[in-house]
C-alpha positions in Angstrom: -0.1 0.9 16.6 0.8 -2.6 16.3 3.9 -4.0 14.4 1.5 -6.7 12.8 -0.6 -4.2 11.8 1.9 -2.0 9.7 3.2 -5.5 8.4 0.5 -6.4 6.9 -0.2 -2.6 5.7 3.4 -3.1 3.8 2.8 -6.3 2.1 -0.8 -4.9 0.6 1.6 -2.3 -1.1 4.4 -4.6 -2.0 1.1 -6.5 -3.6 0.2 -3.2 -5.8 -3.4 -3.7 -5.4 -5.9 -2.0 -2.8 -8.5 -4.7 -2.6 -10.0 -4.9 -6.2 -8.4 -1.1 -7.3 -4.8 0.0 -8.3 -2.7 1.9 -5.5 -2.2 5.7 -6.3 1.1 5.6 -6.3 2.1 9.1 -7.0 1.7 12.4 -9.0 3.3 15.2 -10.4 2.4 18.8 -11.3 4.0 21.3 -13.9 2.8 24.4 -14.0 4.6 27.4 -15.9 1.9 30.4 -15.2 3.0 32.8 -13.0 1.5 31.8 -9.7 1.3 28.0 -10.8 -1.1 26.0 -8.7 -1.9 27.7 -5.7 2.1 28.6 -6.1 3.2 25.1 -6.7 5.0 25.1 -10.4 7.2 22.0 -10.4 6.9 19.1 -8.0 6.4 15.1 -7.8 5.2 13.3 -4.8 5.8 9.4 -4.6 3.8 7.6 -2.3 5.4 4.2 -0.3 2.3 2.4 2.1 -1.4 2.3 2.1 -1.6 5.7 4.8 0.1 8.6 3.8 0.0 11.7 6.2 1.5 14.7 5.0 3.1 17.8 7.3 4.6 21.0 6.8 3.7 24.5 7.6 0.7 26.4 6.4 1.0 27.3 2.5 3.4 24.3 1.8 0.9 22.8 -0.2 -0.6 20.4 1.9 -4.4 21.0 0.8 -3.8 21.4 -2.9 -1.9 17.9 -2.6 -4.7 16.3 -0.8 -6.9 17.9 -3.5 -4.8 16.2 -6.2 -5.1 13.0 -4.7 -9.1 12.9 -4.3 -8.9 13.8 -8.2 -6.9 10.6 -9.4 -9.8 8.5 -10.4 -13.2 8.9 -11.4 -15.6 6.8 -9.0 -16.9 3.6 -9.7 -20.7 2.2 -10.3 -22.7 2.4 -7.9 -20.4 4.8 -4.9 -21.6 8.4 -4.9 -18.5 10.2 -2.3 -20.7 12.7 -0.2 -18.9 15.6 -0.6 -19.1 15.3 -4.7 -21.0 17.4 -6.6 -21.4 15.6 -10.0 -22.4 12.5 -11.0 -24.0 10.3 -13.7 -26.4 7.0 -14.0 -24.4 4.2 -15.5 -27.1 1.6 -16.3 -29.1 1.5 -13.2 -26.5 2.7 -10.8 -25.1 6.4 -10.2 -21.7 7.3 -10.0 -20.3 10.3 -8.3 -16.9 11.2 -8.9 -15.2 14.7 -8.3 -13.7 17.4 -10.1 -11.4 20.2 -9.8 -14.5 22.5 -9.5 -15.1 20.6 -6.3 -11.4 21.9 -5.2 -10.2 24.6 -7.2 -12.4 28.0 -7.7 -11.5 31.2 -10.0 -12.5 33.9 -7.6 -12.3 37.3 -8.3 -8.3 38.4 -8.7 -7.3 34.8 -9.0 -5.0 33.8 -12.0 -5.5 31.6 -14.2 -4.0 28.2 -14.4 -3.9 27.7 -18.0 -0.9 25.0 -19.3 -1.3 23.4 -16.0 -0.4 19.5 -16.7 -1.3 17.1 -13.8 -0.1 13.3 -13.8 -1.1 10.5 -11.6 0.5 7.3 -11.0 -0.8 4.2 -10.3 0.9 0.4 -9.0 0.2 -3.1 -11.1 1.9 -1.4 -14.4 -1.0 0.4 -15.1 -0.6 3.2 -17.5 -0.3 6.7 -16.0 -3.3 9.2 -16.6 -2.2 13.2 -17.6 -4.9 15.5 -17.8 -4.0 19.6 -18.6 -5.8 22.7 -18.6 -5.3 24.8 -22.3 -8.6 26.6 -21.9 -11.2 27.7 -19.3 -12.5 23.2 -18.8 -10.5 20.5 -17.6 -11.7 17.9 -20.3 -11.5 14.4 -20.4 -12.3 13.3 -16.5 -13.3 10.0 -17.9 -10.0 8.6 -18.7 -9.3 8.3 -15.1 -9.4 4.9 -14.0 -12.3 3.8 -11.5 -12.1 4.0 -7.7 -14.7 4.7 -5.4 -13.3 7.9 -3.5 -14.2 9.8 -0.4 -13.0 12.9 1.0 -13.6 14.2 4.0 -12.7 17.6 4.7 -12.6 20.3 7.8 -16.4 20.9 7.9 -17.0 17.7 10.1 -15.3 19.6 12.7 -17.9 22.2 13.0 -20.6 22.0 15.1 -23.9 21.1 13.5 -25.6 23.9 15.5 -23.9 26.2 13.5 -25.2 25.5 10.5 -29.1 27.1 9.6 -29.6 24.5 7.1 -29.4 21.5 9.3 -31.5 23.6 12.0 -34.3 23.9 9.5 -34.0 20.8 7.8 -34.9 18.5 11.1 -37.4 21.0 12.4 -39.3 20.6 9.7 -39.3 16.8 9.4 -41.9 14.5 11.0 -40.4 11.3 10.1 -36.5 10.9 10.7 -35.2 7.7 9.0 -32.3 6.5 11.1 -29.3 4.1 10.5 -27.7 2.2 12.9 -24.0 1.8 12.7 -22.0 -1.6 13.0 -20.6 -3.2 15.8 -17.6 -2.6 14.6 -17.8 0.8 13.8 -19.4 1.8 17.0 -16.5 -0.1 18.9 -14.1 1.9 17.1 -15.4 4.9 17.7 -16.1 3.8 21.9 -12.1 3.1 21.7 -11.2 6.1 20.1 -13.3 8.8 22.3 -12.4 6.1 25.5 -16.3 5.7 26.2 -18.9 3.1 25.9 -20.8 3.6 23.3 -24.3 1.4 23.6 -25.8 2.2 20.4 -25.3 5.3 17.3 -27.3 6.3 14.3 -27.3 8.2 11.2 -30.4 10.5 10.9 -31.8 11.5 7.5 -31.8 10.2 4.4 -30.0 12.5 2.2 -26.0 13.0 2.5 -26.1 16.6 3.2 -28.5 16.7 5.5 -27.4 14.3 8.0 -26.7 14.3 11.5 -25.7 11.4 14.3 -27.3 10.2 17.3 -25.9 8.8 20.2 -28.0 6.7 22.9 -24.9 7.3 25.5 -26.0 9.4 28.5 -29.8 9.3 27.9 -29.4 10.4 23.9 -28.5 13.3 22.4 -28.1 14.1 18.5 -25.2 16.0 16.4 -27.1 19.6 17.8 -25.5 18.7 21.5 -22.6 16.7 20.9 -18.8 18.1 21.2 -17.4 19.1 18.2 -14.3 16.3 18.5 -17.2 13.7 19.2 -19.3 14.2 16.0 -16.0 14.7 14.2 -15.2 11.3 14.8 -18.0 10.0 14.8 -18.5 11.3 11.3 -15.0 10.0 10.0 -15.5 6.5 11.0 -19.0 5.8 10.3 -17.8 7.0 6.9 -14.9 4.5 7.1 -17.0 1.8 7.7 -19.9 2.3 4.9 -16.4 3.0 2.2 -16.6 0.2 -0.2 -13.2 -2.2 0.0 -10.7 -1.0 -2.0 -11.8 3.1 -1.7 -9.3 6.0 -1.4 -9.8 8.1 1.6 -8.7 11.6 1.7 -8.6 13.4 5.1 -8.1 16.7 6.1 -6.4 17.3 9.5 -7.2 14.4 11.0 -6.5 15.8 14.4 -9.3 18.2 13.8 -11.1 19.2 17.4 -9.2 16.0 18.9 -7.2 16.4 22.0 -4.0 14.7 22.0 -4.6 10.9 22.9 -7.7 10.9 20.6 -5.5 11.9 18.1 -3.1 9.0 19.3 -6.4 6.7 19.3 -7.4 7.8 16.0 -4.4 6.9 13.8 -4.4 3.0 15.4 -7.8 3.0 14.1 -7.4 4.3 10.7 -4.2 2.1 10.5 -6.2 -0.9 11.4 -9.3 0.1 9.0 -7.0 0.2 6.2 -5.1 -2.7 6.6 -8.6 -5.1 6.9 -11.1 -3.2 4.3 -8.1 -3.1 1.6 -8.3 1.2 2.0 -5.6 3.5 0.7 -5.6 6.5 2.9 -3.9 10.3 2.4 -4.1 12.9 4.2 -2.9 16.0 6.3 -1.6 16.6 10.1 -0.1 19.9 12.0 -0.4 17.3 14.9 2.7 15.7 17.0 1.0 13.1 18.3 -0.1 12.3 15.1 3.3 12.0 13.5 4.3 10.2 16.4 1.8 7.5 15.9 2.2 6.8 12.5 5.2 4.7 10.9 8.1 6.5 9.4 6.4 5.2 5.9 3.9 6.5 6.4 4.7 10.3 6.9 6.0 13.2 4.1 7.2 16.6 5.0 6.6 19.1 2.1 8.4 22.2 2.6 8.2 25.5 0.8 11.5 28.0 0.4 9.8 31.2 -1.7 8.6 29.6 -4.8 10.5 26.0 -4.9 8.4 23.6 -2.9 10.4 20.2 -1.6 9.1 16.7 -0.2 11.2 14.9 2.3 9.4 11.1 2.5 9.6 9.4 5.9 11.2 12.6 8.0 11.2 11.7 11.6 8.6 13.3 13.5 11.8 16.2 15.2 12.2 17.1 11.9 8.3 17.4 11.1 8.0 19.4 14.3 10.6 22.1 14.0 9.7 22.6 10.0 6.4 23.3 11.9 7.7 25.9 14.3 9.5 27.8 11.5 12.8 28.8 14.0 14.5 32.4 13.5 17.0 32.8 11.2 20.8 32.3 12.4 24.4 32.6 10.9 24.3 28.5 10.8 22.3 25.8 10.7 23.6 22.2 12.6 21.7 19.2 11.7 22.3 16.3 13.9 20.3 13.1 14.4 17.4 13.5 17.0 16.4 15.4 19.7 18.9 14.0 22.4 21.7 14.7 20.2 20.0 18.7 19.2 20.7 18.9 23.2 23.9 17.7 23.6 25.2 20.3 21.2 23.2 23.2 22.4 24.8 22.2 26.2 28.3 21.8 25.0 28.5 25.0 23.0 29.2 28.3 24.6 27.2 31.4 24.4 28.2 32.9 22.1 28.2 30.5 19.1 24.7 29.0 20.6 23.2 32.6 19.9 24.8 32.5 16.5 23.6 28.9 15.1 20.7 27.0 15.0 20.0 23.1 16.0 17.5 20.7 14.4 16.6 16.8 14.1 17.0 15.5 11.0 16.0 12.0 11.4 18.2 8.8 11.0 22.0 9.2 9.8 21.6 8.4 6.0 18.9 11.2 5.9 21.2 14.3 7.4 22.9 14.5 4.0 20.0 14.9 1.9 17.9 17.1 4.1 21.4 19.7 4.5 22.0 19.7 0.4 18.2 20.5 0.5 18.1 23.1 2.8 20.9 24.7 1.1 20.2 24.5 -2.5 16.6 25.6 -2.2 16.1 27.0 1.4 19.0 29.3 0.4 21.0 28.5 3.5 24.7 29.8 3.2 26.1 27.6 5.8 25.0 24.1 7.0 26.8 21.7 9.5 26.1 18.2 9.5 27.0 16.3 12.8 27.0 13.3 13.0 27.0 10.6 15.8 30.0 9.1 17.2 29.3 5.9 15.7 29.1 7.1 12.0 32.4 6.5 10.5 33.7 8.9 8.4 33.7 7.0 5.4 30.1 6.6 5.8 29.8 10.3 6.1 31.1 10.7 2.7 29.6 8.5 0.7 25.7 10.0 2.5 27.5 13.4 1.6 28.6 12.0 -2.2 24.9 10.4 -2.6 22.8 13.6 -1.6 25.1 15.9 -3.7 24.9 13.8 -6.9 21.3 13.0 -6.7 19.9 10.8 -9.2 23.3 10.2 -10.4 23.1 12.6 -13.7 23.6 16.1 -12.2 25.9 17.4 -9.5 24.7 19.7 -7.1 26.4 23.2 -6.8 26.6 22.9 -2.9 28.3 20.5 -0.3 27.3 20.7 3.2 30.3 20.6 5.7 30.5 18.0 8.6 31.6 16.7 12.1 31.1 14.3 14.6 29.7 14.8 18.4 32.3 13.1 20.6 32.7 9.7 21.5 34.5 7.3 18.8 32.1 4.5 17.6 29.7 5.5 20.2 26.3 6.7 20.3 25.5 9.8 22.0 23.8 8.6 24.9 26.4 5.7 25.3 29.0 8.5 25.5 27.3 10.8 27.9 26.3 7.3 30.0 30.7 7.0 29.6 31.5 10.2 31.0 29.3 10.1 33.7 30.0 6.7 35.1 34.1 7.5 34.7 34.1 11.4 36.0 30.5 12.8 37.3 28.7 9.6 39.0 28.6 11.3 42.1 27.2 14.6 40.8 24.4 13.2 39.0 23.6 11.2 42.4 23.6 14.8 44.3 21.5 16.6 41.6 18.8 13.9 41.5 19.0 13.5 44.7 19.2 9.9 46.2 20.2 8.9 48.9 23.0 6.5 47.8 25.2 5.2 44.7 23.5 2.4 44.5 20.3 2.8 44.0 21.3 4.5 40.1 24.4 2.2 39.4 22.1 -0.6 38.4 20.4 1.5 35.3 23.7 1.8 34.4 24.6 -1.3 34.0 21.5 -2.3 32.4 22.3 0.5 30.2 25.3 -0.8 29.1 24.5 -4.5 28.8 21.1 -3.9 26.5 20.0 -0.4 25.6 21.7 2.8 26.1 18.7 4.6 24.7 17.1 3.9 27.0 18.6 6.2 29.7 16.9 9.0 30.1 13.8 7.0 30.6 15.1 4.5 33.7 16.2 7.4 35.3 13.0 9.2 35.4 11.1 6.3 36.4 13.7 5.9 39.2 14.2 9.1 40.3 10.4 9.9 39.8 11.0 12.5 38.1 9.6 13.8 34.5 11.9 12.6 31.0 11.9 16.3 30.3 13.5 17.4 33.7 15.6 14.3 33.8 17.4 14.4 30.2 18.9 17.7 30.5 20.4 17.1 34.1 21.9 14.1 32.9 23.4 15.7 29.6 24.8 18.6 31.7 26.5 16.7 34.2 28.3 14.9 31.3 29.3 18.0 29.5 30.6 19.1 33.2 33.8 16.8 32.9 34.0 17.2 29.3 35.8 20.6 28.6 38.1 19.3 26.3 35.5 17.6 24.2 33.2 21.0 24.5 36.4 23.0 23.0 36.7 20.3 20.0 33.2 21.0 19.1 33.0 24.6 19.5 36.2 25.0 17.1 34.5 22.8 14.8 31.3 24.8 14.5 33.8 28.2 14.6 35.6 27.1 11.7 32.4 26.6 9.7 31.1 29.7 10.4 34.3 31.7 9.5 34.7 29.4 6.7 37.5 27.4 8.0 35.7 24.3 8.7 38.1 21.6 10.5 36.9 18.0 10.2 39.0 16.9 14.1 35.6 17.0 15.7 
């Protein structure tokens, strides 16, 4: 991903316009049934940059969302998305569109959604569009406003083989019309599956019946090609035939990928959107996917029994251990990022670590709002925010004064407590690079193993003079060893010399679980 790139991607939105079409800018849902929308009874999502991936754990939501998104308009002359079902000629040209029969079935046992009120939002000023369900039809699908749409769902993940259709459709055939694909698409495709790809085709002529063909290797079709291969294949050459200005709805883009496909795959789609004016949403279990997109453009949503929440630009440790779904403990700490979750988890003693757990929350102006959320509608009793060193305490309180007043109009009914790791006005990596370069220089040189002081006393000053995140990473490369072998050797020998520091902590995180919370950490 390139910083130009995500630039450009940011001005398109600050424009409001997606080529010749208005931005989907958001939408919100209110269902008062019993089960609501696939469980989902009150919630708005607000969109900020062309790509939009969205995370959380299974039965958060994340399909029904995607879902709600390829429903916001209704097509536009002449574009007919593959996977839609209905359609109508305009004058000489068809238009496809979808609708929420194409997403939402009543199968035997299901309730219905009856009262269900849907409302999309759109950038330029343009007027939002609300359509409801009062009776067995969803009425009124042509008040949407026009936007050629494609979604593209899990089934491009599954081997063509598989299906008896396709089997019988090409046996049968004795003329196969074939498409080439673009230079461009086929070099996007050769980049993200790392191999040359000389020439690929589309065979068939009718949407549902189509399979690929590569001339790599001698040529083989869709039948004999790896599932990750046609998968991509399939999204891009879709991509490239989109008309400017289309919305794009994937569903787990990572599909059949392995991990620096995955990595591969986002550039591409970031770079798509930016040049063919494309707004694109979808959904990701994948780290390497959050990894590669811009904070913009990620949104957690997270479910705590019936209450659904979205958390917009979480950083990827947060996305990741919402994924994991950790065990239940007396308290949960919420500091910064991953290096930080480490420190604590080394400086605490047994028997509070076994009693708490420790999670990323993203940047510092984020911890506040993510620990009044976990508490109000998670149902957390006890949440400790700590902070880094740097964060002054006045800043604390005014994160902690802006997440428990929310919009400004209604006070929340809990307050999240807080501390600070050690190290006054210091980061935690520039305090653990402190300790170690005043008290345990000489025991990091004997665990890692060199042969002499100075061969690591020059990271450290580089450390110091330009980035002290930086770290954990010149170490490895000079001690050849692994960052995930490295960072915990290096935190451990700071905690080592630091037993008066360790005790502060550990009597801060004590008072909060016995309700006596101490602010001297």
């Amino acid at each position: 991903m390139t910083s130009s790139v995500v630039k450009k991607l940011s001005a398109a939105w600050a424009s409001q316009q997606s080529g010749p079409f208005p931005f989907l800018r958001g939408f919100s849902i209110k269902a008062p049934s019993n089960s609501g929308l696939r469980g989902i009874h009150d919630l708005e999502v607000e969109l900020s940059f062309p790509v939009v991936f969205l995370s959380g754990a299974n039965g958060s939501g994340k399909s029904t969302l995607l879902a709600l998104s390829a429903l916001a308009f209704h097509g536009d002359e002449g574009h007919v998305p593959v996977a839609a079902r209905s359609s109508k000629v305009i004058g000489r040209k068809r238009m496809g569109y979808f609708t929420f029969q194409d997403f939402f079935h009543r199968g035997p046992g299901d309730q219905d959604v009856s009262g269900l009120e849907i409302e999309w939002h759109y950038s330029g000023g343009i007027k939002p569009v609300k359509l409801s369900k009062q009776s067995n039809k969803w009425m009124h699908y042509e008040r949407r406003h026009k936007r050629p749409v494609e979604f593209v769902g899990l089934v491009r993940a599954l081997p063509a083989i598989e299906f008896p259709a396709l089997r019988n459709h090409f046996k049968n055939l004795k003329t196969i019309p074939a498409s080439a694909l673009t230079d461009d698409a086929i070099g996007k495709i050769a980049s993200v599956l790392a191999q040359e790809q000389p020439q690929i085709e589309v065979l068939g002529r009718q949407e549902k019946y189509t399979i690929r063909r590569s001339k790599r290797a001698g040529g083989y079709t869709s039948f004999n090609m790896g599932s990750g291969e046609d998968a991509v294949i399939t999204l891009l050459t879709l991509l490239d035939k989109a008309p400017a200005g289309s919305l794009i709805v994937i569903e787990e883009i990572e599909a059949a990928l392995h991990p620096a496909a995955q990595t591969r795959l986002v550039e591409a789609l970031l770079d798509i959107a930016e040049r063919k004016k494309l707004q694109i949403i979808g959904s990701t279990h994948s780290h390497h996917v959050l990894k590669a997109l811009p904070p913009e453009a990620r949104i957690l949503i997270q479910r705590f029994g019936d209450k659904h929440v979205v958390v917009n630009q979480p950083s990827t440790e947060l996305a990741l251990w919402d994924l994991a779904n950790e065990q239940f403990a007396e308290l949960t700490i919420i500091c910064e990022d991953h290096f930080a979750v480490n420190l604590v988890r080394a400086m605490l003693p047994k028997d509070l670590r076994q009693r708490v757990r420790i999670v990323p929350g993203g940047t510092q102006n984020k911890l506040a709002e993510q620990a009044e959320i976990l508490m109000r509608v998670g149902g957390l009793e006890r949440c400790l925010i700590l902070w880094d060193g740097d964060v002054s305490e006045d800043d604390a309180k005014d994160y902690i004064q802006k997440a428990v007043t929310g919009n400004g109009t209604k006070r929340s009914q809990v307050v999240p407590e807080f501390g600070f790791l050690p190290g006054e006005n210091q980061s935690p990596e520039q305090w653990v690079l402190e300790m170690i370069a005043t008290k345990a220089f000489d025991i990091l040189v004997a665990t890692l193993r060199f042969e002499a002081r100075d061969e690591l006393a020059p990271i450290f000053e580089q450390c110091r003079l330009s980035d002290h995140h930086n770290i954990v990473r010149l170490i490895s490369e000079r001690a050849f060893l692994p960052i995930d072998v490295v960072e915990p050797l290096i935190i451990d020998a700071a905690v080592g010399v630091a037993e008066a520091e360790c005790e502060t902590l550990a009597r801060c995180v004590l008072g909060c679980l016995d309700g006596a919370m101490t602010k001297d950490g």
